[in-house]
C-alpha positions as CSV (number, residue, x, y, z in Angstrom):
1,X,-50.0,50.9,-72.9
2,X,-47.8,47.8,-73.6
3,X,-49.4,45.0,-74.7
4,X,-48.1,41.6,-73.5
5,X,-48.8,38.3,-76.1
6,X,-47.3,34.8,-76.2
7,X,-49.0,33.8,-79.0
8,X,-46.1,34.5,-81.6
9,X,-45.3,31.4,-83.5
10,X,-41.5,30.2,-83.5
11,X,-40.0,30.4,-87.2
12,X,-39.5,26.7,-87.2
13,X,-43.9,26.6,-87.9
14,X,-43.0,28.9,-91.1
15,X,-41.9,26.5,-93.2
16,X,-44.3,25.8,-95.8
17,X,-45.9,21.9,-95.7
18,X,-45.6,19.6,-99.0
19,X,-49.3,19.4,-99.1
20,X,-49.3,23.4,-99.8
21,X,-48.6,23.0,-103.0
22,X,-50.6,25.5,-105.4
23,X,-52.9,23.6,-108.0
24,X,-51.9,24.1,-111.4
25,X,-53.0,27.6,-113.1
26,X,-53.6,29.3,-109.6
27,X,-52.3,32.0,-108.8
28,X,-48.5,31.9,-107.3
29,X,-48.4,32.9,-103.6
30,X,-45.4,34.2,-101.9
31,X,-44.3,31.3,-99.2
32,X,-45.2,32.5,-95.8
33,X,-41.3,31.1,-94.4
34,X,-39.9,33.9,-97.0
35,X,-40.3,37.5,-95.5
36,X,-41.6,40.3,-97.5
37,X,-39.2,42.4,-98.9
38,X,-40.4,45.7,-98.6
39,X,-42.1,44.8,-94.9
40,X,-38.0,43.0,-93.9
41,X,-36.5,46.5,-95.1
42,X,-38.7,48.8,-93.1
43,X,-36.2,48.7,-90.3
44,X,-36.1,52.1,-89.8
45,X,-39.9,52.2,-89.5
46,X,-39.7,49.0,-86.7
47,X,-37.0,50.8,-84.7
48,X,-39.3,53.9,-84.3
49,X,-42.2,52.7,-83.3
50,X,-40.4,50.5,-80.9
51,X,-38.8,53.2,-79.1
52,X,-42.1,55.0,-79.3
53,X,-43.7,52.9,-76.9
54,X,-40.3,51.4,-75.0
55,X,-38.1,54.5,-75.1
56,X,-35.0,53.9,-73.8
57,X,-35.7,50.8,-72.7
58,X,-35.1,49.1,-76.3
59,X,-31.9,47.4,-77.0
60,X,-30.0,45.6,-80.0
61,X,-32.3,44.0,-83.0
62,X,-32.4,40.4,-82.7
63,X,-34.1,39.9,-86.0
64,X,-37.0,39.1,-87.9
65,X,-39.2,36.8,-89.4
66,X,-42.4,36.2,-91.4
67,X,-45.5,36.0,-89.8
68,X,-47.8,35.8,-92.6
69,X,-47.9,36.7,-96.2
70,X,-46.6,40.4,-96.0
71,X,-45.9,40.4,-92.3
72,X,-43.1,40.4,-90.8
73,X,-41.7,40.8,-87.6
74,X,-38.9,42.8,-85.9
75,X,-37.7,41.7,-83.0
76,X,-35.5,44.0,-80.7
77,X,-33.9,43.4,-77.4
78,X,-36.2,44.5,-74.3
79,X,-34.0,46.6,-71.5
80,X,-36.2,47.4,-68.9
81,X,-35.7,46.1,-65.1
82,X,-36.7,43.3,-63.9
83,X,-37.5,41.6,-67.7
84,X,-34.6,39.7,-68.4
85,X,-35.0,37.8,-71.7
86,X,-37.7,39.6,-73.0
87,X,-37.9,41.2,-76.2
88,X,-40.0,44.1,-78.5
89,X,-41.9,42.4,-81.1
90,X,-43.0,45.1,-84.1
91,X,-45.2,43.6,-87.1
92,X,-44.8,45.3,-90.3
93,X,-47.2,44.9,-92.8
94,X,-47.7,45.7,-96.7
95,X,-51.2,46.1,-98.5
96,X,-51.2,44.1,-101.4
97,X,-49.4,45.6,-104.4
98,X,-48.2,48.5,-102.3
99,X,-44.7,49.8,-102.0
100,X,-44.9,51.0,-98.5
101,X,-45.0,49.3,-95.3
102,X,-46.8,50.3,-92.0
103,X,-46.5,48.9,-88.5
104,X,-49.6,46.9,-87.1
105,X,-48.4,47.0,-83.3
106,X,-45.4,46.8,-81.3
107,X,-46.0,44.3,-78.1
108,X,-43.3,43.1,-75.1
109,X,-43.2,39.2,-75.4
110,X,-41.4,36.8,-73.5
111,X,-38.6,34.5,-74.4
112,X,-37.6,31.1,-73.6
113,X,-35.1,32.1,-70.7
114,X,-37.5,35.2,-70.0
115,X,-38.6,35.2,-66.0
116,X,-42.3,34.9,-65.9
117,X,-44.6,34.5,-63.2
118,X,-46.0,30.8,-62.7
119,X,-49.0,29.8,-64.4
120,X,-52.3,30.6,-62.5
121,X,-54.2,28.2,-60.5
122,X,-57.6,28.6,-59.4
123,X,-58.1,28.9,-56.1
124,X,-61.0,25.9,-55.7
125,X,-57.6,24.1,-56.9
126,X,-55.0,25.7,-54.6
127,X,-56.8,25.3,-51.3
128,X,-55.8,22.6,-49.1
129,X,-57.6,21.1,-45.7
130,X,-55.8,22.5,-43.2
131,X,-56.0,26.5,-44.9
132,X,-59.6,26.3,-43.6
133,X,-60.3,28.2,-40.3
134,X,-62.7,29.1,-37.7
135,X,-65.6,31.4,-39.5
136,X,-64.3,30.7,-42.8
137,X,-66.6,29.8,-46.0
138,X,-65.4,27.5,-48.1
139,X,-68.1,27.5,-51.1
140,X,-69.0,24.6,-53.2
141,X,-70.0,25.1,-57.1
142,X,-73.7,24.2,-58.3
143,X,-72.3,21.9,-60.8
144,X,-69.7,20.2,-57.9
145,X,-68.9,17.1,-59.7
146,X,-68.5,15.2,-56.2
147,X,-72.3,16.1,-55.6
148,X,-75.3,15.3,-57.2
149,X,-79.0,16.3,-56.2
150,X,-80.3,13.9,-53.4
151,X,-83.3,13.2,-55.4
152,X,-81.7,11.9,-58.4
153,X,-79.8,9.0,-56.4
154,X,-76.5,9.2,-55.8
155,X,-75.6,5.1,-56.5
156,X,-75.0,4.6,-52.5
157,X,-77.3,2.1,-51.7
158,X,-76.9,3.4,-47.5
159,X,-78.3,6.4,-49.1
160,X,-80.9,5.2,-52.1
161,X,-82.2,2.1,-50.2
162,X,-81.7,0.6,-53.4
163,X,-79.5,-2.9,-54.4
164,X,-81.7,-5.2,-52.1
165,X,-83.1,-6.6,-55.0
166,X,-80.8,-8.6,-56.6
167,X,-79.6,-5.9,-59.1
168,X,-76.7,-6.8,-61.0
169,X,-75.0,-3.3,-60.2
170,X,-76.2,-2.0,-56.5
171,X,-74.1,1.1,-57.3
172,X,-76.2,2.4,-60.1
173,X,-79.8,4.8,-59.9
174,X,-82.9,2.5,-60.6
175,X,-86.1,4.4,-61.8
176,X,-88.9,5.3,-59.9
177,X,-92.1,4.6,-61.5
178,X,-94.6,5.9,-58.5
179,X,-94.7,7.3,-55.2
180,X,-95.1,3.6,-53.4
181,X,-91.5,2.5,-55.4
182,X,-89.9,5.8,-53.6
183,X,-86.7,4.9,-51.7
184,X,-87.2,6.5,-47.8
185,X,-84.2,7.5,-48.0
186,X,-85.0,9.7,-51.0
187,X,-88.1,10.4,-49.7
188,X,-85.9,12.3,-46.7
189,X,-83.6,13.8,-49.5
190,X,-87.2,15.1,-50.9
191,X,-88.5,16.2,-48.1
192,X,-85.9,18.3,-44.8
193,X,-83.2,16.1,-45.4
194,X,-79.8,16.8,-47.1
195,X,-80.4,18.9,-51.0
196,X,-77.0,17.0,-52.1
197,X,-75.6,13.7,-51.5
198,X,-72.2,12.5,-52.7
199,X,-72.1,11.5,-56.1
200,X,-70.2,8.1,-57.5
201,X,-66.9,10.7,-58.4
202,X,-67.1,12.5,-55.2
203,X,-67.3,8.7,-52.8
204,X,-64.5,7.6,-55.8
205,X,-62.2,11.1,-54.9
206,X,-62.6,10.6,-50.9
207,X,-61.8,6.6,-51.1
208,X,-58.4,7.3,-53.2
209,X,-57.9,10.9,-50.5
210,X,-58.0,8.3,-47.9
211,X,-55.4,5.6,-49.2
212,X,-53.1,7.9,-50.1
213,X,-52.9,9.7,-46.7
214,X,-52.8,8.5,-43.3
215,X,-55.6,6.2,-43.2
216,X,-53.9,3.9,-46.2
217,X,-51.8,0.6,-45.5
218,X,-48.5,2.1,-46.1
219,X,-46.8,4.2,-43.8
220,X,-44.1,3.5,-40.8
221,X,-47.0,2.9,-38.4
222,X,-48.5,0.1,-40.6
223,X,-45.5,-2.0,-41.7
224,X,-45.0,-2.7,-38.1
225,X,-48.1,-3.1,-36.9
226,X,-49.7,-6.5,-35.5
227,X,-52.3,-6.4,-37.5
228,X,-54.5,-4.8,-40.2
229,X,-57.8,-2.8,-39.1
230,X,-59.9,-5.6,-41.2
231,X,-59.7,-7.5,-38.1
232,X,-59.5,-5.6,-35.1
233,X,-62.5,-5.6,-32.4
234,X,-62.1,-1.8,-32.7
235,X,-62.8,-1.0,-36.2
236,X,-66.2,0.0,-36.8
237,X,-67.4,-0.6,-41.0
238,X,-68.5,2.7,-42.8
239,X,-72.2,2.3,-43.8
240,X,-72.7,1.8,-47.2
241,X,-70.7,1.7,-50.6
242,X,-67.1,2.8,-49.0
243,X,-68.4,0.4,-45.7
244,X,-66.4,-2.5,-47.6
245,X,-63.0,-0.7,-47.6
246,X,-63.3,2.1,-44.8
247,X,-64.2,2.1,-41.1
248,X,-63.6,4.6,-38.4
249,X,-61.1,3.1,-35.5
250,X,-63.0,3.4,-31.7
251,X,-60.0,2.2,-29.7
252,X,-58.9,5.9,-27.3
253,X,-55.4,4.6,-27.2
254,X,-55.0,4.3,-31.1
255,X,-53.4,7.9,-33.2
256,X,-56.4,7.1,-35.5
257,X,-58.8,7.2,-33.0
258,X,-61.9,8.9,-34.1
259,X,-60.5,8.6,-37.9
260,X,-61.3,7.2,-40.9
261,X,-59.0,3.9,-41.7
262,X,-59.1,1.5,-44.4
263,X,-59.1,-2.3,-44.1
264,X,-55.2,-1.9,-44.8
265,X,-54.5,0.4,-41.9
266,X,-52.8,-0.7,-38.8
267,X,-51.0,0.3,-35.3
268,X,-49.6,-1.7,-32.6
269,X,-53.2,-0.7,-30.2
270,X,-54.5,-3.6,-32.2
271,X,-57.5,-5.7,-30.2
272,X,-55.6,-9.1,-30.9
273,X,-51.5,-8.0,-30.7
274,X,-51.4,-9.3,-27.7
275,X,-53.8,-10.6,-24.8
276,X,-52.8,-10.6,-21.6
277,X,-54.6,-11.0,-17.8
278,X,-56.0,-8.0,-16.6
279,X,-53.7,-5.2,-15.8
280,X,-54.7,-4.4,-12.5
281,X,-56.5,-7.5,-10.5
282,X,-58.9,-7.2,-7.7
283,X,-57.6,-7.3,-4.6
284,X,-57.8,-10.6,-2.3
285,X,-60.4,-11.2,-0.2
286,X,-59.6,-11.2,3.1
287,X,-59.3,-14.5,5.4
288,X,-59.9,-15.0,9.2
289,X,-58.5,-17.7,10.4
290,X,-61.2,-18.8,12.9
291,X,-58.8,-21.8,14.1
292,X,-56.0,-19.7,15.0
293,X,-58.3,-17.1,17.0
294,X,-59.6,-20.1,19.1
295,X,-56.1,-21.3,19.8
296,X,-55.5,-17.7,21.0
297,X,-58.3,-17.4,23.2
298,X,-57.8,-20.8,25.2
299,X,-54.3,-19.4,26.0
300,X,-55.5,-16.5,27.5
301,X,-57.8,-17.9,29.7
302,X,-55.1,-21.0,30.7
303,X,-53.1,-17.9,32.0
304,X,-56.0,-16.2,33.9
């Protein structure tokens, strides 16, 4: 079986640094940018075991170079379908103070105009919104950054019940010293209620989700709208941390109706664009004329 490496390193990281220097009265070492000589003659030797393992599919020799002290590289056009700029690597190797050489491996590598297939994304990474459907499962790791337990207090003070004090942060955990200095809202998060609750990065990852999609202040929508959400009868504050920026809208004629908007947001169903009398007034009453029915009835009797 071929094996596939790109961890050959380009001749250019050969070169020997200043700072290699041998000490004086150790022993000389042959520079690794110099190939061996007995390993940069075994040509022959390369050739072989390359068609060996890529048979007809091995081209033209492209060259060599040093690996390491007494290994070196052969490097000889790859043929086969499909891998275009690809090549046969063989490393030849010498023992020390032996006049042979012998091959270590021969391995299909890539070049820099070689097609390779994209680099691999995990799928918790790949996934988008609107992939989920109905029945599917969408998992959530047990070291989720966006969650933390919902006894350890996740720094929303809608959810810890804690800031009311005058802390200088409202955002951050404050520690419980008995059962009576117990949040109730942690006590719920100990108890039947949620085991995880959003976490600082995880309110920080939806808040930036938010401004950047629909719900920000920049889009076609918003530039032309009346208003901004921040002071529309129909916006409705989040509770808690995310209440200061975020709302959901509650006007049935608004596109973000039932959505998640920030204070930025806007749309031309704004409460305040423009007020006007009721669209459709009641009816009149209607008037008798009590006057004109008298004068109707005296003239029927003056004819009788």
């Amino acid at each position: 079986m071929v094996g596939v490496s790109t961890d050959a390193a380009p001749e250019a990281d050969l070169a020997p640094s200043p700072t290699d220097a041998p000490e004086p009265g150790a022993r000389t070492r042959r520079a690794v940018g110099k190939p061996d000589p007995v390993a940069a003659a075994a040509h022959d030797l390369a050739l072989a075991a390359a068609l060996e393992v890529g048979g007809e599919h091995v081209g033209a020799a492209l060259g060599i170079f040093a690996e390491a002290e007494r290994l070196v590289v052969h490097r000889f056009d790859a043929t086969l379908p499909g891998y275009r700029g690809w090549h046969w690597a063989v490393s030849v190797a010498r023992a020390p103070r032996a006049k042979v050489a012998t091959v270590c491996e021969v391995v299909l590598l890539p070049g820099d105009e070689a097609l390779q297939a994209p680099q691999w994304v995990p799928w918790s990474e790949r996934i988008r919104a609107e992939d989920l459907r109905p029945g599917d499962v969408l998992p959530t790791t047990i070291d989720d950054p966006r969650l933390v337990p919902g006894y350890t207090l996740g720094g929303d003070p809608a959810v810890d019940a804690v800031g009311a004090d005058g802390s200088p942060d409202p955002d951050t955990s404050v520690a419980v010293r008995g059962p009576d200095d117990v949040p109730s809202a942690v006590a719920r998060e100990w108890g039947l209620g949620r085991v995880r609750v959003l976490s600082r990065d995880g309110r920080a990852d939806a808040a930036a989700r938010w401004l950047d999609g629909t719900a920000g202040g920049d889009s076609p929508m918003v530039r032309q709208a009346p208003g901004h959400c921040d002071s529309c009868g129909f916006y409705l504050p989040l509770a808690g941390s995310l209440g200061g920026h975020f709302g959901a809208c509650g006007n049935e004629f608004s596109p973000s109706d039932g959505r998640v908007v920030s204070i930025e947001h806007g749309c031309g169903a704004h409460s305040e664009a423009l007020v006007v009398a009721s669209a459709d007034p009641a009816p009149a009453p209607h008037v008798a004329d009590d006057e004109a029915l008298d004068a109707g009835m005296d003239l029927v009797d003056a004819l009788d």
